[in-house]
C-alpha positions in Angstrom: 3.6 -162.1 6.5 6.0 -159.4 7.3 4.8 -155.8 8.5 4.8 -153.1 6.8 7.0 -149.8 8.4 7.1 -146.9 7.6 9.9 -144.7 7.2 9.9 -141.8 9.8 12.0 -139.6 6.9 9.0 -139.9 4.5 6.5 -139.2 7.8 8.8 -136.2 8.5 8.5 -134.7 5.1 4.4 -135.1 4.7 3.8 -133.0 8.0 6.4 -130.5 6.3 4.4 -130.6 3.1 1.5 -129.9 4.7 2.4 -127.6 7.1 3.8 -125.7 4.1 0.1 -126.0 2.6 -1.4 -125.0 5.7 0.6 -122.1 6.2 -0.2 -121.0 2.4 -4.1 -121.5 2.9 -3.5 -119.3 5.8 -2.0 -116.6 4.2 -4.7 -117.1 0.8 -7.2 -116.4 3.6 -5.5 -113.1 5.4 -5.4 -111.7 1.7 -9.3 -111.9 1.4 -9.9 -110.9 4.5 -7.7 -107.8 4.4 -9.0 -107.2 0.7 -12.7 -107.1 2.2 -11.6 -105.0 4.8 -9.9 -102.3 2.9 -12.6 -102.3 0.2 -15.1 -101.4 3.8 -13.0 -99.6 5.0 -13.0 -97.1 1.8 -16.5 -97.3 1.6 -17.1 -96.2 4.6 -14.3 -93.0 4.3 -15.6 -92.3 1.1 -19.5 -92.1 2.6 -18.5 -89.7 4.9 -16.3 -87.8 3.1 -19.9 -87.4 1.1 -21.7 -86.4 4.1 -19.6 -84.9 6.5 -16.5 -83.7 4.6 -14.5 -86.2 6.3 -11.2 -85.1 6.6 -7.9 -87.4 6.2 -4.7 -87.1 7.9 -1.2 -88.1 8.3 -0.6 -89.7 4.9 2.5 -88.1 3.8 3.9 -87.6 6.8 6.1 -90.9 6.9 7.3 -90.4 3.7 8.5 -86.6 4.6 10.5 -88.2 7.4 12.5 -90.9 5.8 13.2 -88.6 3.1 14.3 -86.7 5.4 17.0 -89.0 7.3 17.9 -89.7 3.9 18.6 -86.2 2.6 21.3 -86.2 -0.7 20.9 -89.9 -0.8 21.1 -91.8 -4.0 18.0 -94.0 -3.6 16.4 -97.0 -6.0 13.1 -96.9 -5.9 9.9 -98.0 -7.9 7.9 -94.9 -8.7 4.0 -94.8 -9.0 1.8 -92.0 -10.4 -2.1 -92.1 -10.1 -4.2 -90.0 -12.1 -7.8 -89.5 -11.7 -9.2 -89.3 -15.5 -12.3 -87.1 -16.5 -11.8 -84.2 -13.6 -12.0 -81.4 -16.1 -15.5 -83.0 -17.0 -16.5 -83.3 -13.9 -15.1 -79.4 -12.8 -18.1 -78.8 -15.5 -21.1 -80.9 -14.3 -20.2 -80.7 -10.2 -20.6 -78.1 -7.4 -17.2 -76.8 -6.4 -17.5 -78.0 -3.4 -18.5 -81.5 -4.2 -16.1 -81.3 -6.6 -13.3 -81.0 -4.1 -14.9 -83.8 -1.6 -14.8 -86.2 -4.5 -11.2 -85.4 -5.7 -9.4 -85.2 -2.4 -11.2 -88.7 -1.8 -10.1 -90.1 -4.9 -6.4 -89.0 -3.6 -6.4 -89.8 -0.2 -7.9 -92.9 -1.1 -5.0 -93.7 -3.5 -2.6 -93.0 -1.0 -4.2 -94.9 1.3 -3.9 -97.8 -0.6 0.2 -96.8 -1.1 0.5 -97.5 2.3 -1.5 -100.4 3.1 1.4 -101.9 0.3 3.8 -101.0 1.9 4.9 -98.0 0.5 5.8 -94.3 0.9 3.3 -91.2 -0.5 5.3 -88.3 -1.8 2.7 -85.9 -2.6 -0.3 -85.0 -4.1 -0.3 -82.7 -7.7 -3.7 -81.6 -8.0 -6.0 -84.4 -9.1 -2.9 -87.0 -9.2 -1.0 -88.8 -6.4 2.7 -89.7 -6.4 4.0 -92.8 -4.4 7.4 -94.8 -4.1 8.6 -98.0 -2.8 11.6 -98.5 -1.4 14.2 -100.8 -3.7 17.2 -100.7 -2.0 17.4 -103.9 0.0 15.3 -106.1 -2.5 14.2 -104.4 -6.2 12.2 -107.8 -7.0 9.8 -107.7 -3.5 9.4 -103.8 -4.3 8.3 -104.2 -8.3 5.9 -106.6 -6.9 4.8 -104.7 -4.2 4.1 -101.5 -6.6 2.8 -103.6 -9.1 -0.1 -105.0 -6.4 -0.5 -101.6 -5.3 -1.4 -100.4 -8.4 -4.0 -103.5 -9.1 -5.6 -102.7 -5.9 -5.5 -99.1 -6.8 -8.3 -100.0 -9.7 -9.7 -102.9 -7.2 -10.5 -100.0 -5.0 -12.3 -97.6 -7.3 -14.2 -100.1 -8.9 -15.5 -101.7 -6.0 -14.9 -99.5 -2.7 -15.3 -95.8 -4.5 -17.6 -95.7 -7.3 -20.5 -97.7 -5.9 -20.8 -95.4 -3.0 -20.5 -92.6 -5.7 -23.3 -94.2 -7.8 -25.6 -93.9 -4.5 -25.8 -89.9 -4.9 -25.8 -90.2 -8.6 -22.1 -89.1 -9.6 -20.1 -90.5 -12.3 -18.2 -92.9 -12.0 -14.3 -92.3 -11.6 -11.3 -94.1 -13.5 -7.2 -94.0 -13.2 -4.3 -93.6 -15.6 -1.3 -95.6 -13.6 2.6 -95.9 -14.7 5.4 -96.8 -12.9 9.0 -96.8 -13.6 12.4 -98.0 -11.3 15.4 -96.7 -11.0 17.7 -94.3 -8.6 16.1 -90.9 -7.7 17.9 -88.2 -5.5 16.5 -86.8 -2.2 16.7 -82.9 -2.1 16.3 -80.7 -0.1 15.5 -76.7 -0.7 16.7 -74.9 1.6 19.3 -75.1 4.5 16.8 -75.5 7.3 16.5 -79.9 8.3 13.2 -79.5 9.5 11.2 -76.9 7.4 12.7 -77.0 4.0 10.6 -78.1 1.3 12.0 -82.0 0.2 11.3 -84.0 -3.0 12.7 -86.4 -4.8 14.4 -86.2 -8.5 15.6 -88.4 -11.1 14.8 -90.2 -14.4 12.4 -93.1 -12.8 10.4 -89.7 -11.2 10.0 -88.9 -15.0 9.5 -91.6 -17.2 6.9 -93.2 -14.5 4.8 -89.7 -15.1 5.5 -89.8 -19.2 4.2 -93.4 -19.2 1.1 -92.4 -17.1 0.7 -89.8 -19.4 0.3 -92.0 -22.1 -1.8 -94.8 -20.4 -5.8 -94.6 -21.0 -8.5 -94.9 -18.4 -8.4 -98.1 -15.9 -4.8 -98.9 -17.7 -1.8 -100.2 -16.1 1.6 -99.1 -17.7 4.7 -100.3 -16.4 8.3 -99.7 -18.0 10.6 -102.4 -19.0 12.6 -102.1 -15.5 9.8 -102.6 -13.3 9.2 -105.5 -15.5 12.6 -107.1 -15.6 12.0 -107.3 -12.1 8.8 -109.0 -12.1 8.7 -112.7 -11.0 8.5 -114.6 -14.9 4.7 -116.2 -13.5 3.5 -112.2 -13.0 5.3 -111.1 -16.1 2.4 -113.3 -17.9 0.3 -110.9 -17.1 1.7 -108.1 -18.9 2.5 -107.4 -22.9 4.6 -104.9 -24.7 2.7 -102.3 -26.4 4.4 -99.7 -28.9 3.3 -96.1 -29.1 3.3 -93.6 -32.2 6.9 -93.0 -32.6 6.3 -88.9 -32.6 4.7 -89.6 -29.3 7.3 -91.8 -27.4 10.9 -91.4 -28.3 12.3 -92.1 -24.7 15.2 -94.2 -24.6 16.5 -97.2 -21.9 19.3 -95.1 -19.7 21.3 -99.0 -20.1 20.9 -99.6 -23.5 20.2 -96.6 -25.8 17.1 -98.2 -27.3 13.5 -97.0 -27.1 12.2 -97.6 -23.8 10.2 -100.7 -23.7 6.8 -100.3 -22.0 3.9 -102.7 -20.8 0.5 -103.3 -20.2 -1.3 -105.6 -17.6 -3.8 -107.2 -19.1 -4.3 -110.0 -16.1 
């Protein structure tokens, strides 16, 4: 009766296998735990931005200094714009000054959430937010970066905003999201380095605020660049839609034709 061996190559490969499935449960379990934690974490900024007129600080100040090193660049970037839906309403139903609390919450939420994906917060326009994420080294990480970001932008309203809303009997609060990729320019007004106002231009800045425009409440709008650049598993996840031709007549900068748009429908 002869002994069975076994080969060391086939040993070697197992513990790779399942270090490689240990390391993946790992990382399945740091994404709960940090989506816990950030949905606590807004409840609890949200609740005293309620009570105390908690005051937030600091978000667009990394943004305003890379734009800054990088002023007159050429830069690809995926763009994000955030709009809170139903603010006119509420400017008829709400105190002022709640008003205010509940809308610079909203933002500073948003832009919260920006960062915690890694990317940059340009500004604030009134009741919407503006963010970016930087393309240049890797255009596939950063359209799934935004793309998260903007998934955890509804994540976050549904589950860490509204229900601390609901507790002093406000409405509750939905988003209008787009994003678009492509090169923007960093300018600067003024001469000054230091103190002149900076902003970025460039067709992905407007076409990523068009198809917000046309997204409806808790909707996710992406345009065809962002989702050329998608991994072909998340791409399953989203489907064209057409709009009214008198409504959307934008066309691709590559090919001519009307700019392809999509929804995520998860």
């Amino acid at each position: 009766m002869t002994e069975k061996t076994q080969n060391p190559n086939n040993t070697q490969n197992s513990r790779d296998e399942n270090s490689i499935i240990n390391k993946m449960l790992s990382r399945e379990g740091e994404k709960i735990t940090d989506y816990e934690t950030m949905i606590l974490e807004t409840q609890k900024r949200v609740w005293a931005a309620l009570k105390k007129g908690y005051k937030y600080t600091g978000i667009t100040d990394e943004s305003e200094q890379f734009l800054r090193k990088n002023v007159f660049s050429k830069l690809n970037l995926m763009v994000l714009y955030v709009d809170l839906v139903g603010s006119t309403t509420m400017t008829l139903e709400l105190p002022v000054e709640k008003l205010a609390i509940i809308i610079s919450a909203f933002s500073q939420e948003m832009a919260t959430v920006v960062r915690h994906h890694g990317g940059f917060v340009l500004k604030f326009v009134g009741d919407a937010v503006i963010g970016y994420f930087v393309a240049e080294e890797n255009s596939l990480q950063a359209a799934d970066s935004a793309v998260n970001c903007a998934k955890s932008m509804n994540d976050v309203i549904k589950n860490g905003i509204n229900p601390i809303l609901n507790q002093y009997d406000y409405p509750d609060l939905m988003a209008k999201i787009g994003l678009d990729y492509g090169q923007s320019i960093v300018l600067r007004y003024g001469s000054h380095p230091d103190s002149s106002h900076i902003d970025l231009i460039g067709p992905a800045m407007n076409i990523a605020s068009k198809i917000q425009a046309m997204a409806k409440p808790n909707q996710i709008l992406i345009g065809t660049d962002v989702f050329q650049r998608l991994h072909p598993e998340s791409q399953k996840d989203f489907k064209a839609i057409t709009f009214d031709a008198n409504k959307w007549r934008y066309r691709s900068r590559h090919t001519g034709e009307i700019y392809k748009v999509y929804e995520y429908i998860g």
